[in-house]
C-alpha positions in Angstrom: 0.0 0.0 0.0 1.5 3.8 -1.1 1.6 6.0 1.4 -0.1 9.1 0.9 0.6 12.3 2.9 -2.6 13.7 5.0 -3.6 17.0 4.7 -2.1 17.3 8.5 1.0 16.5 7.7 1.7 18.9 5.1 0.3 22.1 7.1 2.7 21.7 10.2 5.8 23.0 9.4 8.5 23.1 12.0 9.6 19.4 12.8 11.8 18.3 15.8 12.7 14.5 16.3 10.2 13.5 13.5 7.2 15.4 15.4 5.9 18.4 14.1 4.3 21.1 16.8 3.1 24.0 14.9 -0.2 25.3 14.3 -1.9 24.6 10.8 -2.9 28.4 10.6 0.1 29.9 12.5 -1.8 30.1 15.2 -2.1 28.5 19.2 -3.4 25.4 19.2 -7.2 24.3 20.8 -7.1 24.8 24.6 -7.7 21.0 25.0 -4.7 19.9 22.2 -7.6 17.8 20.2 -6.5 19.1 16.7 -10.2 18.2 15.0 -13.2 20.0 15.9 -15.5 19.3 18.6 -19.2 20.4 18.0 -20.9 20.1 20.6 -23.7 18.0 19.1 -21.0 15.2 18.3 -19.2 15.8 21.9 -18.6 17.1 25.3 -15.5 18.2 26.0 -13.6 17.2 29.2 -10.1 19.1 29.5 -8.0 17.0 27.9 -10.3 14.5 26.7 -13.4 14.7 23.7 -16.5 12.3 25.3 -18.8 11.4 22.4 -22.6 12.0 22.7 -24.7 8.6 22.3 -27.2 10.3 20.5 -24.9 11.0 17.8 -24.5 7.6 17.1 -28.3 6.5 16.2 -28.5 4.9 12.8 -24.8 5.6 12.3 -23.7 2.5 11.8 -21.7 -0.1 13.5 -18.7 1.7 13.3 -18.0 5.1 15.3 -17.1 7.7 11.9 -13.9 9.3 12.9 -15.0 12.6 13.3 -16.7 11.1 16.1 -14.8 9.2 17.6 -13.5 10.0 22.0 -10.4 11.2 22.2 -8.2 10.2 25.1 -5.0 12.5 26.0 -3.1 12.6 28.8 -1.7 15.4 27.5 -2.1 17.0 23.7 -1.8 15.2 20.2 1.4 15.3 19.1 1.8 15.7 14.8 4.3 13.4 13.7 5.5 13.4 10.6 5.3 9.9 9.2 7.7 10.2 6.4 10.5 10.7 8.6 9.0 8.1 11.6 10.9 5.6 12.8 9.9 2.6 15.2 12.6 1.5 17.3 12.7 -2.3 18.8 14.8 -2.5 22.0 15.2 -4.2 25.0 16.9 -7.5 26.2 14.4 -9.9 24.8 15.2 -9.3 21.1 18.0 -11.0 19.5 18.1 -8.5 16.5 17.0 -5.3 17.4 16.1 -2.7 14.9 14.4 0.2 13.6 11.5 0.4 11.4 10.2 2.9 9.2 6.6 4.0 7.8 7.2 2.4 4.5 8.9 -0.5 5.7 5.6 -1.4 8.2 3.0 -0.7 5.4 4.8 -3.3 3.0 4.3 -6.0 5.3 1.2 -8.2 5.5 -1.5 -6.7 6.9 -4.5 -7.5 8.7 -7.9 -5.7 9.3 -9.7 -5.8 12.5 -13.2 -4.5 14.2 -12.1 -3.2 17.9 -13.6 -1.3 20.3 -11.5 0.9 22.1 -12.7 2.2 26.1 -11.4 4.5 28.3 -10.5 2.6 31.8 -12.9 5.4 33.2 -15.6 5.6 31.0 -18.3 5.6 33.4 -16.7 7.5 36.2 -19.5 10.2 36.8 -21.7 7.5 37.5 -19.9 6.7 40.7 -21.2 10.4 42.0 -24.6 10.5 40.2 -26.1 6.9 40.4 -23.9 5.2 43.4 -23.4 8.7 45.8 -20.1 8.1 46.0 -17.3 10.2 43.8 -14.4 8.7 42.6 -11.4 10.8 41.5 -10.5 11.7 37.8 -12.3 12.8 34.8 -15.6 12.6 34.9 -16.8 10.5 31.6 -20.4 9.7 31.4 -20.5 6.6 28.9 -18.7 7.7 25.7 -15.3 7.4 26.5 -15.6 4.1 24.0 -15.6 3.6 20.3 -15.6 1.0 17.7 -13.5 1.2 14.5 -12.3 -1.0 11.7 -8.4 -0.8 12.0 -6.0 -2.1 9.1 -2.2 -2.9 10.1 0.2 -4.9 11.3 0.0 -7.8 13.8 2.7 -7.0 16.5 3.8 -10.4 16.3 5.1 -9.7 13.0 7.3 -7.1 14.1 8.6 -8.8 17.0 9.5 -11.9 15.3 11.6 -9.8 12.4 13.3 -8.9 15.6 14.0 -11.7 16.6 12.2 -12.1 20.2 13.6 -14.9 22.6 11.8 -17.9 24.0 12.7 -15.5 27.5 11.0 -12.6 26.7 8.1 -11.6 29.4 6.9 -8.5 28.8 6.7 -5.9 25.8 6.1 -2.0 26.4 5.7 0.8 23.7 6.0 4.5 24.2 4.2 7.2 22.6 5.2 10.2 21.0 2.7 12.6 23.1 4.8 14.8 25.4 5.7 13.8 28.7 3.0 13.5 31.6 3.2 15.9 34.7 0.8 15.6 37.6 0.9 17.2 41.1 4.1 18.4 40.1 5.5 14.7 39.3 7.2 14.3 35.4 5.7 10.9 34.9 7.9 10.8 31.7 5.9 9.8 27.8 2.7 7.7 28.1 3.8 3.6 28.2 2.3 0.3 29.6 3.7 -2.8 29.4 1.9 -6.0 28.4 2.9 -9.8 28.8 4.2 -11.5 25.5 1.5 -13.9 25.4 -1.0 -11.0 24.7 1.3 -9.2 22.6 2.1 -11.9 20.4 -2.0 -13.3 20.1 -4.0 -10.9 18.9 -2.3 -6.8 19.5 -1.9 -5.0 16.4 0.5 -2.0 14.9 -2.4 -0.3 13.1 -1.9 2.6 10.9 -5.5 3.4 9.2 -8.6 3.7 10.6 -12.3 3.3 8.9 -10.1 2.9 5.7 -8.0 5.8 6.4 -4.9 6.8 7.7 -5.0 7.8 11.5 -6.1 10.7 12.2 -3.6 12.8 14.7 -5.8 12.6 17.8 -5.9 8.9 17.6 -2.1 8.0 16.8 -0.4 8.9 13.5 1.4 7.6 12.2 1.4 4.2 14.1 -1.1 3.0 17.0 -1.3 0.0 19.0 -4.5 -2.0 19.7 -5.5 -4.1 21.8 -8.4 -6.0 21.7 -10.2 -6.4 25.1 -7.8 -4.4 27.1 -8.4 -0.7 28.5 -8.2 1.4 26.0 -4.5 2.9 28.0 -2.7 -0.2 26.9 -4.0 0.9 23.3 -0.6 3.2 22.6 -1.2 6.2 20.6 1.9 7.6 18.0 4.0 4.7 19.2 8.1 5.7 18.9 9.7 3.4 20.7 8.8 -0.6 22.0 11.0 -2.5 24.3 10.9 -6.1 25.1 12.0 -7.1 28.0 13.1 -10.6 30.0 12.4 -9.3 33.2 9.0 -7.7 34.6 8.4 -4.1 33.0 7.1 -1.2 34.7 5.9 2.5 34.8 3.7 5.1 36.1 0.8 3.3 34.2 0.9 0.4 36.1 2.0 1.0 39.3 0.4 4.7 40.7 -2.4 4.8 37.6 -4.8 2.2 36.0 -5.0 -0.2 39.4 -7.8 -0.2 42.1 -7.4 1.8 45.2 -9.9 1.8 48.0 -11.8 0.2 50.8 -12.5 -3.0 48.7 -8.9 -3.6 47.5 -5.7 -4.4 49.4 -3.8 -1.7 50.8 -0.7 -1.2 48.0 -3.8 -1.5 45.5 -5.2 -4.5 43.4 -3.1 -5.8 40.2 -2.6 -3.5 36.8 -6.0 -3.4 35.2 -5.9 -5.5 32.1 -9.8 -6.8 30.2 -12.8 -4.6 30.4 -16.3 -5.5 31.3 -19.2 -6.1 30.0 -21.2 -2.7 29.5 -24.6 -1.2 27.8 -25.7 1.8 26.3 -28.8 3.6 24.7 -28.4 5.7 22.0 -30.3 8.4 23.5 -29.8 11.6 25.3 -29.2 12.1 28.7 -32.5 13.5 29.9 -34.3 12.5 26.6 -37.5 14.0 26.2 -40.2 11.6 24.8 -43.9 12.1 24.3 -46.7 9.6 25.6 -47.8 7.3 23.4 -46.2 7.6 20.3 -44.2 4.5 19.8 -39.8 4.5 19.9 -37.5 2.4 18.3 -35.0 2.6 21.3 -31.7 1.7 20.6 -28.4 0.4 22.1 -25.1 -0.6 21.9 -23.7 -3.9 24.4 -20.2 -4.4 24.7 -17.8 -6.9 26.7 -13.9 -7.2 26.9 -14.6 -11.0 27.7 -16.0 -11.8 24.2 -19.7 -12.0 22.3 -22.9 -10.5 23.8 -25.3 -13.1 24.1 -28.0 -11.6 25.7 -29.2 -8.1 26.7 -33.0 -7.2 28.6 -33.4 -3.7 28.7 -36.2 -2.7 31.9 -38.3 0.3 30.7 -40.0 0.8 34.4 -36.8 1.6 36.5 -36.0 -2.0 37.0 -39.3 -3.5 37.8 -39.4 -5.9 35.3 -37.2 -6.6 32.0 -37.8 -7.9 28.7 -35.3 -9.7 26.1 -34.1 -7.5 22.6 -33.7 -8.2 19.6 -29.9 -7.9 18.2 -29.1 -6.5 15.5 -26.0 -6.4 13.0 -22.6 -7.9 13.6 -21.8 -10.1 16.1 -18.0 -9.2 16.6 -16.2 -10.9 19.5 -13.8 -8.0 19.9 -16.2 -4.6 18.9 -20.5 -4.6 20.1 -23.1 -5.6 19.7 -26.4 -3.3 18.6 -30.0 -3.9 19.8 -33.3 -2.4 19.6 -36.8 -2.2 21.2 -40.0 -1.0 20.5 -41.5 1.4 23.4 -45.0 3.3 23.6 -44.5 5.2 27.0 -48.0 4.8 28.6 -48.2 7.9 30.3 -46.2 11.2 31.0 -43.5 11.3 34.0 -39.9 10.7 34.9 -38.5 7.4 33.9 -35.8 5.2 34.2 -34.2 3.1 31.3 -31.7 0.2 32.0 -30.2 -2.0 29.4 -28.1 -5.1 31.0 -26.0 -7.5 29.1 -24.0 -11.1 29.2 -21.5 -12.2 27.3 -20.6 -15.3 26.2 -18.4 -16.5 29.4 -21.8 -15.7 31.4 -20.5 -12.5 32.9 -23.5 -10.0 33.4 -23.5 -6.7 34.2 -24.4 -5.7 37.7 -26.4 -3.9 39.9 -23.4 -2.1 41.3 -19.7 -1.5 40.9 -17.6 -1.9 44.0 -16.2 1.7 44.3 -12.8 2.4 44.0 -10.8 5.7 44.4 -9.7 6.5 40.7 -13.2 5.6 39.7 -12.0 2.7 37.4 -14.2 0.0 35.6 -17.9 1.5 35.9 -19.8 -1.9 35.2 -22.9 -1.4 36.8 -26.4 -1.2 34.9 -26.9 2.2 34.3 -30.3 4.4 35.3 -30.6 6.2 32.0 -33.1 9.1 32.8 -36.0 10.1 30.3 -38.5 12.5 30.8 -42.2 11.6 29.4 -44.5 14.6 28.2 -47.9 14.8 27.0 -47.7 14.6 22.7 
């Protein structure tokens, strides 16, 4: 496959280590560092961060458009110039280490996956507003989560060019966003390591997204994902990745991304890894509906354990629950969409709930242990509409 220059690439000018930091109109960048625009009937913006609105996803499609899409920054997207990239393989468990360039990755074989991608704390406002109890960090309501169709590499490809040993343990890539300071703490670039046996099954080096090349805020050049993971072991604008045959480490997996509180050991539970099994309406928050005109309500289930088999959504605040219909594909590693027909009888405040299992029998729950960085929000969510005469 050529490569073909974006329209990004060729408007920021001054380039420094192969990234790129000026403005494309000369000007300061967005106050969050999200380089495409936000409207806020595609998006609520978070500091940093870009939540998408369910609504905007109602007869979309079973991929999340681009333009769409969350964005997730710890800091700002970086614009890295792909043409003068480079991927460098390090680290003690590679017998042949090596650099890689953009060209060089996009003639190898390459694969094309459905993945959905989900911020660790999607769900974290819920903590507050459903459970009364606040967790730390920022406060996503459900769209910190996306499903694209990525096209690149399979990791393992790389990493057996490079020659990695029968002792390798764990592999860790770095991105290209600049470094991470909280409280006053340089936390150095944003990097996670992952065990070699998840590395080498299923993570892949992707480099296009929804049949074009990444966009800046989600990783060009070069991206990793990983299917069923938190979306933080997903590296954005990956520089560097080091394989190691000893135990790997950083701020991402010690301090962050674990579980702190009264339900997990003191020094914290183990580095979060797989997601949960979650459920959302494509509806407003606060959805105004008239009575007795009939809705096609509907949903998106999702599980980092595998398929959804099954999802009741209650349209009484819990009271009693009905099986939907699914719709669409039924990806192991992406969502699953759904649908039901509702005439609200009469006018009023209710409360929708849409609760799924997945195919190893997990089902969401009525309640998420609470922890203090307001990881993991599981629960079944309290979707509020409000009913008015039509």
């Amino acid at each position: 496959m050529p490569y073909e220059k974006s329209r990004h690439e060729t408007t920021y000018r001054r380039r420094a280590g192969g990234i790129a930091e000026d403005d494309p109109a000369g000007g300061a960048r967005p106050s969050s560092g999200i380089v495409k625009p936000l409207p806020p009937e595609l998006f609520a913006e978070l500091e940093t961060n870009a939540e998408m609105r369910w609504e905007a996803m109602r007869e979309v499609g079973f991929h999340v458009p681009n333009d769409r899409f969350f964005v997730r920054n710890h800091t700002r997207t970086p614009i890295v110039d792909a043409s003068s990239w480079r991927l460098r393989l390090h680290g003690t468990g590679l017998a042949s280490p090596r650099d890689l360039g953009h060209r060089e990755l996009l003639a190898l074989p390459s694969v094309t996956r459905d993945v959905a991608i989900e911020c660790a704390g999607n769900g974290r406002s819920l903590f507050a507003s459903q459970q009364h109890r606040p967790a730390t960090g920022t406060p996503w309501g459900l769209g910190g989560v996306g499903v694209a169709r990525w096209r690149g590499v399979p990791l393992a490809t790389v990493l057996e060019r490079a020659g990695i040993t029968p002792d390798a343990v764990d592999v860790m890539a770095r991105g290209l966003d600049p470094a991470y300071v909280a409280d006053g703490v340089d936390h150095g670039r944003v990097r996670r390591p992952i065990p070699v046996s998840k590395a080498m099954r299923d993570v892949l080096l992707a480099y296009e997204m929804n049949g074009e090349p990444l966009p800046p805020d989600h990783g060009h050049p070069v991206r990793l994902v990983v299917p069923g993971w938190i979306g933080l072991a997903s590296i954005k604008w990956v520089g560097d990745i080091e394989v190691s045959t000893s135990p790997l480490s950083s701020p991402w997996n010690t301090v962050l991304y674990r579980m702190f509180g009264d339900a997990y050991p003191p020094g914290g539970g183990p580095p979060l890894t797989a997601r949960g099994v979650r459920s959302a309406f494509e509806l407003p928050w606060g959805a105004v509906l008239s009575a007795g005109r009939p809705y096609v309500l509907r949903g998106r289930s999702w599980s980092g354990g595998g398929r959804i088999a099954d999802v009741e959504v209650s349209l009484d605040g819990g009271v009693s629950w009905q099986r939907v219909a699914l719709r669409g594909p039924d990806t192991a590693t992406a969502w699953t969409r759904w649908q039901v027909v509702w005439r609200p009888p009469r006018t009023g405040p209710y409360l929708l709930l849409a609760r799924a299992t997945d195919e190893t029998g997990a089902v969401q729950p009525d309640h998420t242990p609470h922890n203090d960085l307001g990881y993991l929000f599981d629960a079944v969510v309290r979707h509020p509409v409000t009913v008015v005469d039509g």
